[in-house]
C-alpha positions as CSV (number, residue, x, y, z in Angstrom):
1,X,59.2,176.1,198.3
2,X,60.1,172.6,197.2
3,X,60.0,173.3,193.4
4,X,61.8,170.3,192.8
5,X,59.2,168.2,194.1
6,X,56.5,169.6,192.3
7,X,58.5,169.0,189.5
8,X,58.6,165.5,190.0
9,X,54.9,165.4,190.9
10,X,54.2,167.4,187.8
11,X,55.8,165.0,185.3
12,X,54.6,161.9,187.4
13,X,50.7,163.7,186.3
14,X,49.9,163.3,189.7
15,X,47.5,165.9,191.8
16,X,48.4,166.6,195.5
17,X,45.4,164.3,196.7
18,X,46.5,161.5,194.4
19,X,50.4,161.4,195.8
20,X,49.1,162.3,199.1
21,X,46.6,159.0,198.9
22,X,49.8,156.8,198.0
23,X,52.0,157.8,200.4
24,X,48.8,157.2,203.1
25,X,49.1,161.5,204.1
26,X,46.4,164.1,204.0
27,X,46.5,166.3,200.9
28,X,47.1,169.5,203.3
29,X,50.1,167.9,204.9
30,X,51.4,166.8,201.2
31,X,50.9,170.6,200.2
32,X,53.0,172.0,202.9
33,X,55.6,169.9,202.6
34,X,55.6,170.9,198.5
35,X,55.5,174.7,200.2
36,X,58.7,173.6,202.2
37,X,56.8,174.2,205.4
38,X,57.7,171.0,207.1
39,X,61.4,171.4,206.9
40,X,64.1,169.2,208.4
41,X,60.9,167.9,210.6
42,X,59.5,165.9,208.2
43,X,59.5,162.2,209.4
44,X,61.7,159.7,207.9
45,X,59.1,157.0,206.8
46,X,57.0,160.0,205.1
47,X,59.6,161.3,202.7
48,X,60.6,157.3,202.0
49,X,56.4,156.8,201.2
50,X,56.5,159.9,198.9
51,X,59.5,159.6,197.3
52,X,58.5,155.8,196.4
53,X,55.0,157.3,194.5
54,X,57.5,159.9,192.8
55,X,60.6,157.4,192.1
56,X,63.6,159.6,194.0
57,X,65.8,159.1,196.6
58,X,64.0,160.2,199.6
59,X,67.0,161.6,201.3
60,X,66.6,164.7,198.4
61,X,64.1,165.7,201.6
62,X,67.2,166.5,203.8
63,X,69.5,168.1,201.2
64,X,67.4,170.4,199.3
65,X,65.6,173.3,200.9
């Protein structure tokens, strides 16, 4: 699990559909990459989309598990 992440969403005040709309994703593909599901997998222009609703560096995707 990505608690980091839903961290960030949580102070943001965001729900999963809202940063999911934003970043242009479905809310079930937002929620398992919050539940660390996607892994490493998850494409490069995704985790740049999120982490521009969420204001972090997007590479936090690749370091943090």
């Amino acid at each position: 699990m990505r608690e980091w992440l839903i961290e960030l969403r949580e102070k943001s005040a965001l729900s999963q559909e809202e940063v999911a709309a934003k970043a242009g994703i479905s809310q079930s593909f937002y929620s398992a990459i919050e539940l660390g599901n996607r892994g490493s997998k998850l494409p490069v222009q995704t985790a740049k989309k999120i982490a521009e609703v969420l204001d972090f560096k997007w590479d936090m995707f690749y370091q943090t598990q």
